[in-house]
SEVO-553451 format. One record per atom (N, C-alpha, C): y, x, z. Coordinates in Angstrom, 1 decimal. Each point is the difference from the previous one (the first is absolute). Example, Ala and Ser with C-alpha at 12.3 -4.5 7.8 and 13.67 -1.06 7.14 Angstrom:
<vexlos>
-5.7,13.2,7.8
1.2,-0.9,0.0
1.2,0.9,0.0
1.1,-0.4,-0.7
1.1,0.9,0.0
1.1,-0.8,0.8
</vexlos>
This chain:
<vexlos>
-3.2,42.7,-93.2
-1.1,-0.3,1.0
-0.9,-1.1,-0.6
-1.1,0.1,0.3
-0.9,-0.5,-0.2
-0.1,-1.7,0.7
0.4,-0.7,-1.0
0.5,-1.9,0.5
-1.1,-0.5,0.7
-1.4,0.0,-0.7
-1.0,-0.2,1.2
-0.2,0.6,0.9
0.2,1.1,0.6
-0.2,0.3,1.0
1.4,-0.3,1.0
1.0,0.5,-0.8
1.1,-0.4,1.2
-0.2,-1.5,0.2
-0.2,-1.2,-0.8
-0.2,-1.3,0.7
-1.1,0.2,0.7
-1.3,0.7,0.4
-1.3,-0.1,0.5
1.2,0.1,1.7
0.7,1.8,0.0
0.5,0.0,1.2
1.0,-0.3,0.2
1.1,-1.3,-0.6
0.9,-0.9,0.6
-0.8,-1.0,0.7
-1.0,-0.5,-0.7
-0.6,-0.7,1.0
-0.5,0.1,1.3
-0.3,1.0,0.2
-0.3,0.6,1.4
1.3,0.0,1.2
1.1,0.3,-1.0
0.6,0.2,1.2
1.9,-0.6,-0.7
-0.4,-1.1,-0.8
1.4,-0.7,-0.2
0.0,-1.4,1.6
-0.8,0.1,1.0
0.0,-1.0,1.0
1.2,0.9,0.8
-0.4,1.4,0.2
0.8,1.3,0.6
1.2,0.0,-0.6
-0.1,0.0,-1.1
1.6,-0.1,-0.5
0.9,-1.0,0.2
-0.4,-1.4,0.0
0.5,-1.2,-0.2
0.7,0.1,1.7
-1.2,0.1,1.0
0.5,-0.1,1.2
1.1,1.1,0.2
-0.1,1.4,-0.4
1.2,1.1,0.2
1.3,-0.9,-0.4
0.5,-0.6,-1.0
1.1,-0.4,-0.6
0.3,-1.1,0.7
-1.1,-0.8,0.5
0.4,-0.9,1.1
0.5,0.6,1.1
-0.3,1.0,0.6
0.1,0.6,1.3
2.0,0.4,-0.2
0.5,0.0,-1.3
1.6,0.3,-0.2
0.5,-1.6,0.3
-0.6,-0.5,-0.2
0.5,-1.7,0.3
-0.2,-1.2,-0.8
0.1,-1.3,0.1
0.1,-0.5,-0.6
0.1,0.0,-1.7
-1.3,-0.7,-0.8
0.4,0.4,-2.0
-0.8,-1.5,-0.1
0.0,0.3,-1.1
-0.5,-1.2,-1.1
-1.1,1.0,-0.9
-0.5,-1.0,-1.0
-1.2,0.5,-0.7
0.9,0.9,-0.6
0.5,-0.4,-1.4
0.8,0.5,-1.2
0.3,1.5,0.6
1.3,-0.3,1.1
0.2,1.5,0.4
-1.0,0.9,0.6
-0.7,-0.5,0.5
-1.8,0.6,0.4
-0.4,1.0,-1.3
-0.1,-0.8,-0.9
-0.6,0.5,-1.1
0.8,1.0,-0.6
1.2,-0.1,0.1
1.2,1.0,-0.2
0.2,1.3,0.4
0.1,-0.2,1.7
-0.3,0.9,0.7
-1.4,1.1,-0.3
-1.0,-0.2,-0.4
-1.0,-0.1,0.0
-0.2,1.2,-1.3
0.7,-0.5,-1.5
0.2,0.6,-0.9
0.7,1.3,0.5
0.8,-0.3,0.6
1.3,1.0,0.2
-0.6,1.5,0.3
-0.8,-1.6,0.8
-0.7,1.9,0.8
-1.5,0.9,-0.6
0.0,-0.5,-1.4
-1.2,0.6,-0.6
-1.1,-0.3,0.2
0.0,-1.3,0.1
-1.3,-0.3,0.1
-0.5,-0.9,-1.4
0.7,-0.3,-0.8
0.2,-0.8,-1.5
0.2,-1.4,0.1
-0.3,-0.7,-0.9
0.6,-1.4,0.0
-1.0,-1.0,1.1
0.4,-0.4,0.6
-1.0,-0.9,0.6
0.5,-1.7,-0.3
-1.3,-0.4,-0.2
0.4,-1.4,-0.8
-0.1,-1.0,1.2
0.0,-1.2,-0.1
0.5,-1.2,0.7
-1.7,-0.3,0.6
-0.7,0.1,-0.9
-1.4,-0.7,0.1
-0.9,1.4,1.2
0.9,1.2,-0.2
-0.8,1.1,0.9
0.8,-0.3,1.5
1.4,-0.3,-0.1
0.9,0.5,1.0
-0.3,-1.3,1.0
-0.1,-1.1,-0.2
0.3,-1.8,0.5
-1.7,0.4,0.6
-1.1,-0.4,-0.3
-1.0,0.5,0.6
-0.1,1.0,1.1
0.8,1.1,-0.2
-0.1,0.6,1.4
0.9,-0.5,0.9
1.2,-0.5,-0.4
0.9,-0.6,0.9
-0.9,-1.1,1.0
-0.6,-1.1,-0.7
-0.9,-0.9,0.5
-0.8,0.8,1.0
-0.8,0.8,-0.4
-1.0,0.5,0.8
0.7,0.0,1.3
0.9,1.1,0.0
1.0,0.5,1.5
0.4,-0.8,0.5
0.2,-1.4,-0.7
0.6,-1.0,1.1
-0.9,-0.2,0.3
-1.4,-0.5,-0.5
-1.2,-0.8,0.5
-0.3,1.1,1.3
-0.2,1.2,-0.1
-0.3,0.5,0.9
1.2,0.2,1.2
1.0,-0.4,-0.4
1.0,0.1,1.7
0.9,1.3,-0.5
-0.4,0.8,-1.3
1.1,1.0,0.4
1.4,-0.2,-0.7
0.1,-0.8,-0.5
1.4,-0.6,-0.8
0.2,-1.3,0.5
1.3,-0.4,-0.1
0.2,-1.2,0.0
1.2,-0.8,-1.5
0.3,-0.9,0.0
0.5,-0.4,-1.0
0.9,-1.2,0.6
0.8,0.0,-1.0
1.5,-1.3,0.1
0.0,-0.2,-1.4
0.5,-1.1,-0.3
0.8,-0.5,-1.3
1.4,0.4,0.1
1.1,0.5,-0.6
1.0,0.1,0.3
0.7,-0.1,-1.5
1.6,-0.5,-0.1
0.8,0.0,-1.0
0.4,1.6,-0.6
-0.5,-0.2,-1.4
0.2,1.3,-0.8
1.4,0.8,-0.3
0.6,0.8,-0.2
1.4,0.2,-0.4
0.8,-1.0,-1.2
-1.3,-0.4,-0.6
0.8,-0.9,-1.6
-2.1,-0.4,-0.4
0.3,-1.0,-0.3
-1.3,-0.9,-0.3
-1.0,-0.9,1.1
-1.3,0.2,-0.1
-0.7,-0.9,0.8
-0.2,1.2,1.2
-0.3,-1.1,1.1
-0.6,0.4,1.6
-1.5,1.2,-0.7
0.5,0.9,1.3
-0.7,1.3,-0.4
-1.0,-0.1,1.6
-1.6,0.3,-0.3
-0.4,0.6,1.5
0.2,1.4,0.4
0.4,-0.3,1.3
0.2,1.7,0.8
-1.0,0.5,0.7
-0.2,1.1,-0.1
-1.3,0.3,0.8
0.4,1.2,1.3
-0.2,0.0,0.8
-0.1,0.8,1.1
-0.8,0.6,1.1
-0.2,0.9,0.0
-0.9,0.7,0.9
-0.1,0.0,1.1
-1.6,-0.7,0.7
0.2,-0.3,1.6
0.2,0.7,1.0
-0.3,-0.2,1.1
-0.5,1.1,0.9
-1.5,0.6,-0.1
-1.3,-0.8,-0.8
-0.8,0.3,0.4
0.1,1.2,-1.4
0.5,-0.6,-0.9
0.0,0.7,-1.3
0.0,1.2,0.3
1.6,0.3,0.8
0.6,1.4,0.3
-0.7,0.8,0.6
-0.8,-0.4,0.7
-0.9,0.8,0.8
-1.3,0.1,-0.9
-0.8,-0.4,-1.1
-0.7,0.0,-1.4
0.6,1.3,-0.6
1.3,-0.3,-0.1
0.4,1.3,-1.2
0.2,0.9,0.7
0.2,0.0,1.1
0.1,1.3,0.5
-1.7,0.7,0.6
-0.7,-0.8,0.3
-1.4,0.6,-0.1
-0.1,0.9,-1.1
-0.3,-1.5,-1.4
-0.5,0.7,-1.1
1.2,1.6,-0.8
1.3,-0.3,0.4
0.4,1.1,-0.4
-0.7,0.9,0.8
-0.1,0.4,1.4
-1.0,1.4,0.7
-1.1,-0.1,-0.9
-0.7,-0.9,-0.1
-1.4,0.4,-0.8
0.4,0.5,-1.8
1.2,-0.5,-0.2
-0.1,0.1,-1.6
0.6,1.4,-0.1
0.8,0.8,1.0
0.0,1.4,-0.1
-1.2,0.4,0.2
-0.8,0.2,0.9
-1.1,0.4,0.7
-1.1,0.2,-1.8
-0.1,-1.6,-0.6
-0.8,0.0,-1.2
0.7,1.1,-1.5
1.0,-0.3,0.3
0.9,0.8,-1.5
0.0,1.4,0.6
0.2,0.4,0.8
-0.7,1.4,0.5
-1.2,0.6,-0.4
-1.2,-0.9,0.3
-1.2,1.0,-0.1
-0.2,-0.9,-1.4
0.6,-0.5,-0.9
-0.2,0.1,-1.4
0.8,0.8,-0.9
0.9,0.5,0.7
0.9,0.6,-0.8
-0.7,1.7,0.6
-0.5,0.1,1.0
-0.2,1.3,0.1
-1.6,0.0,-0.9
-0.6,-0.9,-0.1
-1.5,0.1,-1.0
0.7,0.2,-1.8
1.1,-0.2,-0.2
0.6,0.0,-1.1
0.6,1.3,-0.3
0.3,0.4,1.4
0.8,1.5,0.1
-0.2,1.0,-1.1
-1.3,0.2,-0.2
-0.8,1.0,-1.1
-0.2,0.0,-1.1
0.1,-2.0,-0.6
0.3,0.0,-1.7
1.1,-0.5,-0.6
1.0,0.0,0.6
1.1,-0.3,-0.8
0.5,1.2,-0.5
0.5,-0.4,-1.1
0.9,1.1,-0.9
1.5,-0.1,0.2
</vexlos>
């Protein structure tokens, strides 16, 4: 895959992802980023992943705690509000609705 372009569209829609993985519960960045990989979307670094976390809280749809790690220093937790949940659940209806009529304009040149 093509590295510029797949970062052009994680950024679009790694705010949609970050909130989905919150929506399972309670995480921290590190495993954020983890999760994240797992699921094919490639490495996401500290400096892309911590910026969007900021954003979401600034805007109301995450919240955060300091809490004690399994082994080392105090970790932030981040969790997904109520206003959030009702956010990702919009933008998921629209983000089928969008991946739909791009994927059907796509329909006729892929090999």
């Amino acid at each position: 895959m093509n590295a510029e372009r797949h970062s052009q569209w994680l950024r679009g829609v790694l705010d949609l992802c970050v909130l989905s993985l919150l929506a399972d519960g309670e995480s921290y960045g590190y495993r954020l980023a983890q999760a994240l990989e797992a699921a094919g979307l490639g490495t996401i670094r500290g400096g892309t992943l911590y910026p969007v976390l900021l954003r979401l809280e600034r805007d109301g749809l995450i919240s955060s705690r300091w809490g004690v790690g399994d082994a080392g220093p105090a970790r932030k937790y981040y969790r997904s509000t109520p206003l959030g949940e009702g956010e990702l659940r919009a933008a998921a209806d629209e983000w089928s609705v969008f991946a739909a009529r791009v994927g059907t304009m796509l329909e006729g040149v892929r090999q």
